[in-house]
N, C-alpha and C positions, 0 to 999 in steps of 0.2 A: 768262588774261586779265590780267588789267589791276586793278593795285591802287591807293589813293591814297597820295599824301605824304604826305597830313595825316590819316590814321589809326596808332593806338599801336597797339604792343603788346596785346593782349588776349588770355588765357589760348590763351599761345603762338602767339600771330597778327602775321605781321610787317606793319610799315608796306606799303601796297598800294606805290607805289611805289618800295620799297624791296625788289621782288620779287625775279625773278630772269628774264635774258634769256639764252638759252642753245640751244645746238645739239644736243646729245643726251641725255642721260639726266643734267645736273644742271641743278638749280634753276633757274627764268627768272630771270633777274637784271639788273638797273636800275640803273645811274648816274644819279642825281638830277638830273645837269646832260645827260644826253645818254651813251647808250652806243655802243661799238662791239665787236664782236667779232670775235676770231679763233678759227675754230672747229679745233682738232687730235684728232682719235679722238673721246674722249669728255669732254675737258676745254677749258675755255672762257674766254682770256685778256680781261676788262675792258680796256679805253680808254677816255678820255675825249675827248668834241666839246670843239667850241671856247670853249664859257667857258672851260675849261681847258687850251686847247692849249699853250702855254709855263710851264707852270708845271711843275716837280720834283714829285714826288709819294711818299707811302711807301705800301709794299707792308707789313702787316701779315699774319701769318698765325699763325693759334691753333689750336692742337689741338683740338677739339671733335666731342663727336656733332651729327648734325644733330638734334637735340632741340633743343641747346643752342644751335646756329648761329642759330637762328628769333629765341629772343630775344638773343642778343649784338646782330643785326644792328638789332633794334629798339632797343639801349642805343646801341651806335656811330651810328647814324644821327642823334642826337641831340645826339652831339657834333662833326659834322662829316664823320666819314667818307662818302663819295660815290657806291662803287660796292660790290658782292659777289662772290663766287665762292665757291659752296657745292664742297662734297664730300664724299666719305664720312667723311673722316676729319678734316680740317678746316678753315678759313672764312677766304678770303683777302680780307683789307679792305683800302682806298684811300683814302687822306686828301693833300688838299693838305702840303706839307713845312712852309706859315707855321701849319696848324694843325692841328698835330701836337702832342699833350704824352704824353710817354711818363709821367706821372707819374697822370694823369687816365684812360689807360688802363690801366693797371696797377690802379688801383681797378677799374674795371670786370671784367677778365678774372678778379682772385683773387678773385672771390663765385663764379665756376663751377671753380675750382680747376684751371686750366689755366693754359697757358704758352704765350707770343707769342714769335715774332724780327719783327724790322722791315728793310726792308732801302731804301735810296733807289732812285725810279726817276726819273734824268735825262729835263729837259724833251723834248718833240718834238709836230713837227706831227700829234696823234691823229688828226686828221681824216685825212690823206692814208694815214697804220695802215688807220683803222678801211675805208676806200673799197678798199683793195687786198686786205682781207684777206674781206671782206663777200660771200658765196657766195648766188646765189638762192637759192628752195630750191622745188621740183619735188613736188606729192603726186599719187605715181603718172602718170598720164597726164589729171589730170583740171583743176590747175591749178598755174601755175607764177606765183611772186612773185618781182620783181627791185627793183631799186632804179634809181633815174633812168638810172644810169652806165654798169647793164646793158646787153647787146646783149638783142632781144627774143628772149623763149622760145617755141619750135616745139614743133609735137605736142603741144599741151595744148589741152585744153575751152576755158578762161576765164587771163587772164593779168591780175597785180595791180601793179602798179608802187607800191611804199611807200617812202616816207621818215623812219624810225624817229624819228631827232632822240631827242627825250624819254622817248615811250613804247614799250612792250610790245606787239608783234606784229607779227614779221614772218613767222611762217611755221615759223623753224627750233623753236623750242620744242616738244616734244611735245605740250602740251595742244593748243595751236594746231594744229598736222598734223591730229592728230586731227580734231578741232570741224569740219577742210574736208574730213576724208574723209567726216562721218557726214553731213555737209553735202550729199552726195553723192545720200544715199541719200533727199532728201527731197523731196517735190516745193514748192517755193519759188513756183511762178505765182499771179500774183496774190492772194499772200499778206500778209500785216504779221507784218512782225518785230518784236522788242524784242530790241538787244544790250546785257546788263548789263556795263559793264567793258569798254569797246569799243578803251580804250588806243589803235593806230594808226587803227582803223576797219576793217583788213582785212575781220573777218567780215563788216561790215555791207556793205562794199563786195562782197564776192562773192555776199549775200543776195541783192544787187542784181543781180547779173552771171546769178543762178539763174531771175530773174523776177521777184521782191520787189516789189510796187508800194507800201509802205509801212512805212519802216523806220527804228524810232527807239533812235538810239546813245548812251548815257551814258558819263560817268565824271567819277570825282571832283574829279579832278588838270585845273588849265587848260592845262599841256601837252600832256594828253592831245587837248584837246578844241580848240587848237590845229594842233597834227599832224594828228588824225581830220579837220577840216576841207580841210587841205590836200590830203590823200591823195585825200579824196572826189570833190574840184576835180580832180586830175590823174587820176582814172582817168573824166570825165566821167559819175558819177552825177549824179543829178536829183531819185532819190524815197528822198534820207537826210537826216531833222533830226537834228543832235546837241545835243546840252543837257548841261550841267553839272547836277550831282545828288550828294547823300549817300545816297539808299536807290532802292531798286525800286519803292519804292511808285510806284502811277502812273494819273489817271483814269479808263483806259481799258483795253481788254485786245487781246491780239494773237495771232495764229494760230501763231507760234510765238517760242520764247523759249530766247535762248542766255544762258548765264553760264560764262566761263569767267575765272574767278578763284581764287579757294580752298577749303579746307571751311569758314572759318569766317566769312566775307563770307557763302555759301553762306546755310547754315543761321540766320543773322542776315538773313536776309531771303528766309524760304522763307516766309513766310507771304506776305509780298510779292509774291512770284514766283509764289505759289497763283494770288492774283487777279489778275494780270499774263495767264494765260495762258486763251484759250478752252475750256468743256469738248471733250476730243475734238482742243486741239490738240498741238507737240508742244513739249517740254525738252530743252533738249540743256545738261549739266552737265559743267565740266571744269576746269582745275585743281588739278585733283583728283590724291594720292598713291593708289599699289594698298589701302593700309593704311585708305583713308577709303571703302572705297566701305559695309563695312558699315555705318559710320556714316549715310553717306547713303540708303544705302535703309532703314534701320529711321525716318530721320525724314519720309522719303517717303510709308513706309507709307500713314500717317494721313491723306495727301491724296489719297487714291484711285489715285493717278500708277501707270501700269504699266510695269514694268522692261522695257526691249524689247531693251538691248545692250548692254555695256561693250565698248570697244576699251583693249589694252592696249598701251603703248610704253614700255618700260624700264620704270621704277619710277611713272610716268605713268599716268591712264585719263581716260577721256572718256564718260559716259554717257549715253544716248537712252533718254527716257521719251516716255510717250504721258497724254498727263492727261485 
């Protein structure tokens, strides 16, 4: 899911919308202004939308573990930088070229004791990049997401038409695949939802597409909740309110409950999520790395929640409770 802009750093927790928007097995990742991608193997070229279509731009990249990557991107973020590109081995940043100081990052990087090149990248129309390079994406035979430009997709259940713009979730990200395949396995008829972190809307719009007669989408960022509007409009739902929010908390409870965001959005608002959800109904938790799931179920524990499944994709999981 879907992180906000206006959340820090917090013991290793990056800015939500400063995540990560990505095709296979690295980080979802977010241009502040609008992303686009192109997706090659397993590596994932940033572009920028149109606030920034004709502008030069520099391409940073720093040696870093992704430990370290988590918080650089919450220092860089801070100073301008725009976009990410995690990997294994190190962390490609994106700053306009008028604000750019190589002397202001040079602070930042030598407290993790690493080393940057910068390299310029001449202006271009990103939007016309980002539209030719932008691939639906297909889970299994059960639903297929495209964007406006697409031809429509055959042989699928349910088809979502998204327009990323700002936020986070189109589909290609592993957590996202995920969350639609366990999405699969649930029966949604006249049910209510609660999407935490709803970034594009996708989930909530296929909650919808399941049966869903009542389905309420958050998130922090008003791009997100911008976009989710739009999406909701072009794929003709009817029974989704979206609301802007800083927590889970929320009056009411719902038969089930997606978050896919991270672990520590997560667990910062499991106690939220407790009473979010009917006893008996279900959780679907994702954003999630292979490395947190222990963390997650030992803080589950304590809510009675019963473990029913992890789905794993690359370094990605997506977990289904029963609460």
């Amino acid at each position: 899911m879907q992180a906000t802009k206006c959340c820090k750093a917090l013991n290793n927790q990056t800015p939500k919308r400063f995540g990560v928007f990505c095709n296979n097995d690295v980080p979802k990742l977010q241009n502040k202004y609008g992303t686009a991608v192109a997706s090659h193997s397993c590596t994932v070229t940033i572009l920028f939308s149109y606030l920034t279509i004709y502008m030069n731009h520099i391409q940073v990249t720093i040696t870093a573990t992704p430990e370290k990557q988590e918080l650089l991107i919450a220092q860089l973020a801070e100073i301008g930088f725009e976009g990410f590109e995690e990997t294994e081995t190190a962390l490609n940043a994106f700053i306009s070229e008028e604000q750019y100081d190589k002397n202001v990052l040079q602070d930042i990087v030598s407290q993790f004791n690493a080393a940057f090149d910068a390299v310029l990248i001449p202006k271009q129309n990103w939007n016309e990049v980002w539209e030719s390079n932008f691939q639906p994406v297909i889970v299994d035979d059960f639903v297929g997401v495209r964007a406006h430009f697409h031809q429509p997709i055959s042989n699928v259940e349910h088809e979502i038409v998204i327009t990323p713009k700002m936020s986070f979730g189109t589909g290609h990200h592993a957590t996202t695949y995920m969350v639609m395949q366990l999405m699969r396995e649930i029966d949604f008829q006249q049910k209510s939802v609660f999407d935490f972190g709803s970034g594009t809307g996708i989930l909530a719009i296929l909650a919808e597409k399941l049966g869903a007669n009542e389905i309420l989408a958050v998130d922090n960022d008003e791009w997100c909740i911008e976009n989710a509007t739009e999406n909701v409009q072009n794929n003709f739902c009817t029974s989704i309110k979206i609301q802007l929010v800083n927590t889970a908390e929320l009056p009411k409870q719902y038969d089930i409950v997606i978050a896919n965001i991270n672990k520590n959005i997560i667990l910062d608002n499991l106690s939220f999520l407790q009473a979010d959800v009917v006893f008996g109904g279900t959780v679907m938790l994702s954003g999630l790395l292979a490395e947190d799931e222990t963390d997650i179920l030992q803080a589950t524990q304590p809510l009675g929640w019963v473990h029913q499944k992890t789905l794993h994709k690359g370094m990605w999981i997506a977990m289904l409770f029963k609460a």
